[in-house]
C-alpha positions as CSV (number, residue, x, y, z in Angstrom):
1,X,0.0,0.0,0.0
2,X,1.4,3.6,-1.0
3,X,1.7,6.1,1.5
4,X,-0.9,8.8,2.1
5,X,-0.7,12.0,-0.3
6,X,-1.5,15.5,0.9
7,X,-4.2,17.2,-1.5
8,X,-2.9,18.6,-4.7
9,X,-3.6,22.5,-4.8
10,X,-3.2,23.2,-8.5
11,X,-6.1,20.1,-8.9
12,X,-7.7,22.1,-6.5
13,X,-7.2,25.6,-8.8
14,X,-8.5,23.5,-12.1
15,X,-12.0,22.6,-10.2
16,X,-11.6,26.5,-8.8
17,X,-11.9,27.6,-12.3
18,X,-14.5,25.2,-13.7
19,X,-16.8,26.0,-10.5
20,X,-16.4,29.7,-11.3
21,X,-17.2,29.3,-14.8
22,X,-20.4,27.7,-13.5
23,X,-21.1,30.2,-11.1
24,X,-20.8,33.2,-14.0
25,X,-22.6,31.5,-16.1
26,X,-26.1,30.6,-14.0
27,X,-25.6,34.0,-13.0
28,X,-25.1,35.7,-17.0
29,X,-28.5,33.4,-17.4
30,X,-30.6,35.1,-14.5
31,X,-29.7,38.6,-14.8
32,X,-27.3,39.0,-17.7
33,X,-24.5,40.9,-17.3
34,X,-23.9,42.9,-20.7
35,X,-25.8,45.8,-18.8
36,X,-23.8,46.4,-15.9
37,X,-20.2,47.9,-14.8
38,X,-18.4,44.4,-15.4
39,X,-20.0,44.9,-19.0
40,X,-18.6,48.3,-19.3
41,X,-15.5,47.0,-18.2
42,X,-15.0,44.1,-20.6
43,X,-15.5,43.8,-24.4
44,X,-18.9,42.5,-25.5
45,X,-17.2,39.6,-27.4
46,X,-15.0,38.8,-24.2
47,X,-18.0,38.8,-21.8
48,X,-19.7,36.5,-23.4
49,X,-16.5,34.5,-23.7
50,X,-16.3,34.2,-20.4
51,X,-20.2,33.8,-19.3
52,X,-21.6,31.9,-21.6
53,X,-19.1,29.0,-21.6
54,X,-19.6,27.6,-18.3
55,X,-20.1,23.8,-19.5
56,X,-17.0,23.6,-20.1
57,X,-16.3,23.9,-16.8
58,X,-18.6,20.9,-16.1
59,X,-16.2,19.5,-18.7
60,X,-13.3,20.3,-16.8
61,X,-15.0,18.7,-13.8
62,X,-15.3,15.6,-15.6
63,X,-11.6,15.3,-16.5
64,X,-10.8,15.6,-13.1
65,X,-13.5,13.3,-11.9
66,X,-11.8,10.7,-13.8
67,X,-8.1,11.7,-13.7
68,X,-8.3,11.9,-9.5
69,X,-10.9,8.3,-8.9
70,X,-8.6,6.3,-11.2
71,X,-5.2,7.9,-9.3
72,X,-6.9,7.3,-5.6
73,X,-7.4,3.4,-6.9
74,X,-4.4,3.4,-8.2
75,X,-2.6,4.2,-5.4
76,X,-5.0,2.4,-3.0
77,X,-4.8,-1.4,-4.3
78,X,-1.9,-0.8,-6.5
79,X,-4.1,-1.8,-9.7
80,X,-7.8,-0.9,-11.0
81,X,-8.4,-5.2,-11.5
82,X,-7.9,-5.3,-7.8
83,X,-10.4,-2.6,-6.5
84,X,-12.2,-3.6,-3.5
85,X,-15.8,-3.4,-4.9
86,X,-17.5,-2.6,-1.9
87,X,-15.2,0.2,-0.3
88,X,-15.8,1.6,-3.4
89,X,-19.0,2.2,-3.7
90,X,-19.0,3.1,0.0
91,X,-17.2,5.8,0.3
92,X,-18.7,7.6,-3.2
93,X,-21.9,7.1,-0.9
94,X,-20.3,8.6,1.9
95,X,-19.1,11.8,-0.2
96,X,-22.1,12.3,-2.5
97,X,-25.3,11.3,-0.9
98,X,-25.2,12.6,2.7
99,X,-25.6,16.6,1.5
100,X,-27.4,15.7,-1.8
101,X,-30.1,14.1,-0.2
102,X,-31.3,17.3,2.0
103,X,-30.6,19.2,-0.7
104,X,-33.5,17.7,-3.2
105,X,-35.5,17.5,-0.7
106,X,-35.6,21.5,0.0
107,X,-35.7,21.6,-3.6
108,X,-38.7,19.4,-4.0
109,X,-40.3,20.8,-0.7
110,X,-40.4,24.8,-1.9
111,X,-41.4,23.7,-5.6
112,X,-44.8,21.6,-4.2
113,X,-45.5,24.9,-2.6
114,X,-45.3,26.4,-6.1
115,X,-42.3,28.7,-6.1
116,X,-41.0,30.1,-9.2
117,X,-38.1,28.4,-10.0
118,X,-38.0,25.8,-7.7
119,X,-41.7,24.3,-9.3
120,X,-42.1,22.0,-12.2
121,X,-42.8,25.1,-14.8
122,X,-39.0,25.7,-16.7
123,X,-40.0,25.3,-20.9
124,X,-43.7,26.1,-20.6
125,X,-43.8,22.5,-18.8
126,X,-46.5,22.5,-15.8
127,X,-46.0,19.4,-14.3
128,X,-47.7,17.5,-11.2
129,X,-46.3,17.7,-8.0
130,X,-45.6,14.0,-8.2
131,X,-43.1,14.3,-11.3
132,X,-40.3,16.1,-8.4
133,X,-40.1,12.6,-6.8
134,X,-40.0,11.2,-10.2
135,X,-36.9,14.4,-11.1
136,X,-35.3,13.4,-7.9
137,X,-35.2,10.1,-8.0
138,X,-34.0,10.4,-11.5
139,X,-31.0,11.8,-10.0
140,X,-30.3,9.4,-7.4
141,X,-30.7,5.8,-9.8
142,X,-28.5,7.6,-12.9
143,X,-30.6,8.9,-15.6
144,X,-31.3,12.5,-14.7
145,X,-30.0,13.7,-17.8
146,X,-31.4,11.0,-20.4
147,X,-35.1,12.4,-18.3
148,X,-34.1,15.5,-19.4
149,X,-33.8,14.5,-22.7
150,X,-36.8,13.1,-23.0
151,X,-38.9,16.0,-21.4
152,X,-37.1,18.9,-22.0
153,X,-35.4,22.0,-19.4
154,X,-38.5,21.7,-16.6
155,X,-37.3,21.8,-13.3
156,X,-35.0,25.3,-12.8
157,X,-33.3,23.6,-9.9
158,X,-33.1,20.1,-10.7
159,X,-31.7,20.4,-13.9
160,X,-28.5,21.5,-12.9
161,X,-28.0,18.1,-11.4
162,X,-28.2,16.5,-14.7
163,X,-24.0,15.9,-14.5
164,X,-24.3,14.2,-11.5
165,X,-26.1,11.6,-13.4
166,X,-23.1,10.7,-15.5
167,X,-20.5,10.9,-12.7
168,X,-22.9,8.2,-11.0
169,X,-23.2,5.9,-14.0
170,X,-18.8,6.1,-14.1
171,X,-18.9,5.7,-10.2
172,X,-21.4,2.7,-11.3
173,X,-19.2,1.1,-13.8
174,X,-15.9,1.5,-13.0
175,X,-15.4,-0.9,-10.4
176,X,-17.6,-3.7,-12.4
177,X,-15.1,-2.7,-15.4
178,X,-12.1,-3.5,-13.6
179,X,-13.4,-6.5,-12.2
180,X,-14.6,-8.0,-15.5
181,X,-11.9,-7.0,-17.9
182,X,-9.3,-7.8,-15.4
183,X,-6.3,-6.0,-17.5
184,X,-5.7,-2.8,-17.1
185,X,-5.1,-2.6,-21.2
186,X,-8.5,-3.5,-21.4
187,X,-9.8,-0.6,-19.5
188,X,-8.1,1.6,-21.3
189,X,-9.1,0.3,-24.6
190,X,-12.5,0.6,-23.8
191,X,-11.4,4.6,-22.6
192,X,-10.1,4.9,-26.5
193,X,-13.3,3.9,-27.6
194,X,-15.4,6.4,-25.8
195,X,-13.3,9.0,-26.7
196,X,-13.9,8.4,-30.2
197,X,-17.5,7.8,-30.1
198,X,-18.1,11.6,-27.8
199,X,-17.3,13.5,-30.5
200,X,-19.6,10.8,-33.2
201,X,-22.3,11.3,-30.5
202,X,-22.2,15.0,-30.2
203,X,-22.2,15.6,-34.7
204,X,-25.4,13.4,-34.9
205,X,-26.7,15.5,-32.5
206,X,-26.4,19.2,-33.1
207,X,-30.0,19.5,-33.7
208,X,-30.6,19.3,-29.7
209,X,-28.6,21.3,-27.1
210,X,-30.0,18.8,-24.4
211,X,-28.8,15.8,-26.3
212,X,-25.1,17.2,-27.0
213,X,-24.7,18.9,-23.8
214,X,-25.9,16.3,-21.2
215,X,-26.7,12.8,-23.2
216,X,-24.1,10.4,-21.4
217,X,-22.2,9.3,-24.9
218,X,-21.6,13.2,-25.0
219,X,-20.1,13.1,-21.8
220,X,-18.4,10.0,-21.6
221,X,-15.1,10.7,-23.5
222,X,-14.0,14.0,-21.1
223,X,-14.0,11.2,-17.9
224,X,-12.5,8.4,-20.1
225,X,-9.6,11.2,-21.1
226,X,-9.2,11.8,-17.4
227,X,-9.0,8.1,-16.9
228,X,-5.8,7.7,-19.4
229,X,-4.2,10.6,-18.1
230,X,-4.1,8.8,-14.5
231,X,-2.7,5.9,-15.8
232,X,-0.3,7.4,-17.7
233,X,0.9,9.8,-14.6
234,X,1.1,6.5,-12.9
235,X,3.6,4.7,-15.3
236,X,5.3,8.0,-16.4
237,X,7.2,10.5,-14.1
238,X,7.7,13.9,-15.3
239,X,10.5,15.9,-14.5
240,X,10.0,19.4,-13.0
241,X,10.5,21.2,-16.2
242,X,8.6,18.9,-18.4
243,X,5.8,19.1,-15.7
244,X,5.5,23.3,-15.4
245,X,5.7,23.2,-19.6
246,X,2.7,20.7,-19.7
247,X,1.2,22.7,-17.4
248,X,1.4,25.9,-19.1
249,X,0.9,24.0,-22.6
250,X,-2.9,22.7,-20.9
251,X,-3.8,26.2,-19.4
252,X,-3.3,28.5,-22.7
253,X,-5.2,25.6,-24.2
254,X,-7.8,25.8,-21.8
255,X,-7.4,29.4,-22.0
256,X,-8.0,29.7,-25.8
257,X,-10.6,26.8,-26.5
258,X,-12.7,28.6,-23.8
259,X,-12.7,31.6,-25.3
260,X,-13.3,30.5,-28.6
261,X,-16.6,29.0,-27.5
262,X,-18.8,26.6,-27.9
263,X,-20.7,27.4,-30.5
264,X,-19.8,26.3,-33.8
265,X,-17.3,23.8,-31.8
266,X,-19.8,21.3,-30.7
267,X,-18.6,18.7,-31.7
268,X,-14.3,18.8,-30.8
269,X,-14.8,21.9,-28.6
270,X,-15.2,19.6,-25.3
271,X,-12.8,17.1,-27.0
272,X,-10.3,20.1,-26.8
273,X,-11.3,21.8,-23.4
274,X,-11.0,17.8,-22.1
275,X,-7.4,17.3,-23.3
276,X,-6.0,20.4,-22.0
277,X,-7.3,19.9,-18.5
278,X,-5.9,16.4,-18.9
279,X,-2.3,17.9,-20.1
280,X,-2.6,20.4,-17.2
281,X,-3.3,17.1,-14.6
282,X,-0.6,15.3,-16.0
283,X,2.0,17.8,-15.5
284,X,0.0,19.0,-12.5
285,X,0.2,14.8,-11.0
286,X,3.8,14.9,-9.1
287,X,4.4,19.1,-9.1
288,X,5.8,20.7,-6.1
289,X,3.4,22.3,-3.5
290,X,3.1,25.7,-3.9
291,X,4.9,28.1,-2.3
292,X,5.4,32.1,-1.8
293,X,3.2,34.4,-3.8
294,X,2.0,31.7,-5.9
295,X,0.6,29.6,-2.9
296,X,-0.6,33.3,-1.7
297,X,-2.0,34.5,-5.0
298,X,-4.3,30.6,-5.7
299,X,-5.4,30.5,-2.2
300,X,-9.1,32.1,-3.2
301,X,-9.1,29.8,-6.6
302,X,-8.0,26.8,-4.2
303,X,-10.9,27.2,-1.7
304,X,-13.5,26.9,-4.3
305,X,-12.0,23.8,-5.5
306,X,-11.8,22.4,-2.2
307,X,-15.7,23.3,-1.4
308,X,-16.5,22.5,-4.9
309,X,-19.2,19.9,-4.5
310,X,-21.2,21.7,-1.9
311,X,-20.6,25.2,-4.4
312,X,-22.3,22.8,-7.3
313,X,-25.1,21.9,-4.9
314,X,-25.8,24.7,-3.2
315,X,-25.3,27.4,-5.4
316,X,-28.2,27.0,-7.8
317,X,-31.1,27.1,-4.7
318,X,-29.7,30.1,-3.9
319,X,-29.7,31.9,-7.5
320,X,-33.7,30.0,-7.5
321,X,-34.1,32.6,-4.3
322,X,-32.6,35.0,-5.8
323,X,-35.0,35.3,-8.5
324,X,-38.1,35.0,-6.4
325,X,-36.3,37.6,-4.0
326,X,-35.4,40.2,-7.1
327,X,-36.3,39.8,-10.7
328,X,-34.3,40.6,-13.3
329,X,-36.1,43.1,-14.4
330,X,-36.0,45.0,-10.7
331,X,-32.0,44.5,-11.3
332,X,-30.4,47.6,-13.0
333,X,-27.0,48.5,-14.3
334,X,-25.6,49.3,-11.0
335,X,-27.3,46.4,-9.2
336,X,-25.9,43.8,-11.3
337,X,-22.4,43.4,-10.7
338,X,-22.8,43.9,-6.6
339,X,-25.4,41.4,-6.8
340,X,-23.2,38.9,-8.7
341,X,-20.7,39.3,-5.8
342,X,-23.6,38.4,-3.1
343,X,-24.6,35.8,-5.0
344,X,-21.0,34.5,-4.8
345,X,-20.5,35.1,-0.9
346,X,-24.1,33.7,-0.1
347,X,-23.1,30.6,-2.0
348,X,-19.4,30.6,-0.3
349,X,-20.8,31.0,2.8
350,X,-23.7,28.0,3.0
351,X,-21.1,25.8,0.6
352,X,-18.7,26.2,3.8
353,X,-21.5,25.7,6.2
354,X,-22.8,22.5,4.9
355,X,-19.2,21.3,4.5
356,X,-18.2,21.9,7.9
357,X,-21.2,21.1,9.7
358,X,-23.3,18.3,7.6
359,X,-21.0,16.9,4.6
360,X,-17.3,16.1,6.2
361,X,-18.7,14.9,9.2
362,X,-21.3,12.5,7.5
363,X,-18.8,11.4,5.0
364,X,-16.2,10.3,8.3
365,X,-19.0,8.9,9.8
366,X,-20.1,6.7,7.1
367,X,-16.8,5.8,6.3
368,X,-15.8,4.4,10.0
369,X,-19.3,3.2,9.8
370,X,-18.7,1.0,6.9
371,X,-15.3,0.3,6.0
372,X,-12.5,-2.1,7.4
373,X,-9.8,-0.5,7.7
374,X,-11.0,2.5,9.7
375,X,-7.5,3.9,10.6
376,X,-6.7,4.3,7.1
377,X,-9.4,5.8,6.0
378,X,-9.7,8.6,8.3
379,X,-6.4,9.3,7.3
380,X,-6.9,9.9,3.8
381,X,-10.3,11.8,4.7
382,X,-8.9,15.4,4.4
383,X,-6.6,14.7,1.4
384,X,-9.3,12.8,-0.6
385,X,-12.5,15.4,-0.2
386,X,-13.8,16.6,-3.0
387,X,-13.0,14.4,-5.4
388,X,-16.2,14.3,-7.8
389,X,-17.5,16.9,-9.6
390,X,-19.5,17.4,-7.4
């Protein structure tokens, strides 16, 4: 058994960036931000860069996903054919369901009593009260997303949970992968073929945003990328030099595939964005800790990564309120930028809360609870936190 690693802070600034990008853009979506001071500030063309592309950071979320379950395995049973099964699936329990559960059922709670936004009534849909135990149990068993592609945008809430869906189906079929292929070649070919068959998925389907955006084959390929690039950090070790210019080589990468955009890029643009995230983990996998002004200057970026998960969760109920609160029409130029700030903090602030106080200590609980080797595990609590997109 390897020894215990510390947390990685520049994984931590990648999921920093890809929760921010999330963050701007269910904001740009409620209130817009063309007509405020941040609008006055920025281009036009560069504002909407930066707004409107916040799938990839669900993207980016996915590589890492990937990238960080395959490297814990790794490092846990010293191969992916000999993954204990039911520790597994035990502790993505113990890290997922303890603060999702409470969370749909607020959700499901204020939208039976008919609240904008949290109520069946997104797309002109008006459905029964019933259909939110249908939506949230849709989210717990899987298929979220594929509900969403039969029905259409219809929850305002709930919807944003349609990613969780596919991390679940990976957190699902990983383990039963490793245990029926039994080679780790294996795994990977079958990695290779779902990064070929995202981008076929995506071009038969640019007639529907839901179906290239969230179907699972659309998906697939960005956590099959992260996959490969932990086994490859595994078997190759970088040195220093080669690491920071891989790391630099997958940021302007990132940098330049998200401003390009998505549209017109459908089909390679989350190829791309999944691949430089990837080449920023690899070089990323055995850096040095940050130090000085850089460990300084990250140390916002790296607490959003860390709280990333309860961010994801958390942030969209309180936009929901928001816009019960303050419509966007009440919202003027002034308004809009302090507001996007609020919205931030308020979302910072119950993120932290729920981690703190409900999340971390379910997540130990259920872990000494249910698993073996209890010393162990507590040890790698704080180093492994945070480790799914959500």
């Amino acid at each position: 058994m390897s020894s215990i690693e510390p947390r990685n802070p520049r994984i931590d600034c990648l999921r920093g960036i890809a929760i921010g990008s999330v963050l701007l853009l269910h904001f740009m979506l409620a209130y817009g931000l063309k007509d405020s001071l941040l609008g006055s500030l920025l281009s036009a063309p560069l504002l909407g860069a930066l707004a409107r592309n916040g799938n990839y950071g669900v993207t980016m979320f996915f590589v890492v996903s990937g990238f960080l379950i395959v490297s814990q395995s790794l490092r846990r049973w010293g191969s992916l054919p000999a993954i204990d099964i039911r520790a597994f699936y035990v502790r993505r329990f113990a890290r997922i369901m303890p603060l999702l559960l409470p969370t749909l059922a607020l959700i499901a709670a204020l939208g039976s009593l008919g609240l904008p936004h949290f109520s069946n009534t997104d797309g002109g849909h008006h459905l029964p009260a019933s259909y939110f135990w249908l939506a949230a149990g849709s989210v717990l068993t899987f298929w979220h997303n594929q509900l969403m592609q039969s029905v259409g945008y219809f929850n305002y809430c709930l919807n944003v949970y349609w990613s969780l869906s596919v991390e679940e189906v990976f957190y699902l079929a990983l383990p039963l992968l490793c245990l029926a292929l039994r080679r780790t070649w294996l795994l990977a070919a079958v990695c290779l073929l779902l990064i070929v068959a995202g981008p076929l998925y995506r071009a038969a389907h640019l007639d529907n945003e839901i179906d290239y955006l969230y179907g699972n084959l659309a998906c697939f390929d960005a956590i099959a990328i992260g996959c490969l690039a932990a086994l490859a950090a595994h078997r190759v070790r970088l040195a220093d030099g080669q690491a920071r210019q891989l790391r630099w080589a997958g940021l302007l990468m990132l940098g330049g595939v998200y401003l390009r955009g998505i549209a017109g890029h459908q089909v390679f643009g989350f190829s791309w964005v999944a691949l430089a995230s990837a080449a920023f983990l690899l070089g990323a996998a055995r850096a040095p800790r940050l130090d000085g002004w850089r460990e300084r200057a990250t140390r916002p970026l790296r607490w959003l990564g860390r709280h990333s998960y309860e961010l994801y969760l958390l942030h969209i109920v309180v936009l929901a309120g928001l816009r019960n609160l303050l419509p966007r029409d009440a919202v003027g130029y002034w308004e809009r930028l302090p507001l996007l700030c609020a919205f931030v903090a308020a979302s910072s602030l119950l993120a932290y809360l729920a981690a703190r106080y409900w999340s971390e200590p379910c997540n130990r609980a259920i872990r000494r609870r249910w698993l073996r080797r209890r010393g162990e595990d507590g040890a790698r609590l704080s180093a492994e936190r945070g480790d799914s997109l959500a």
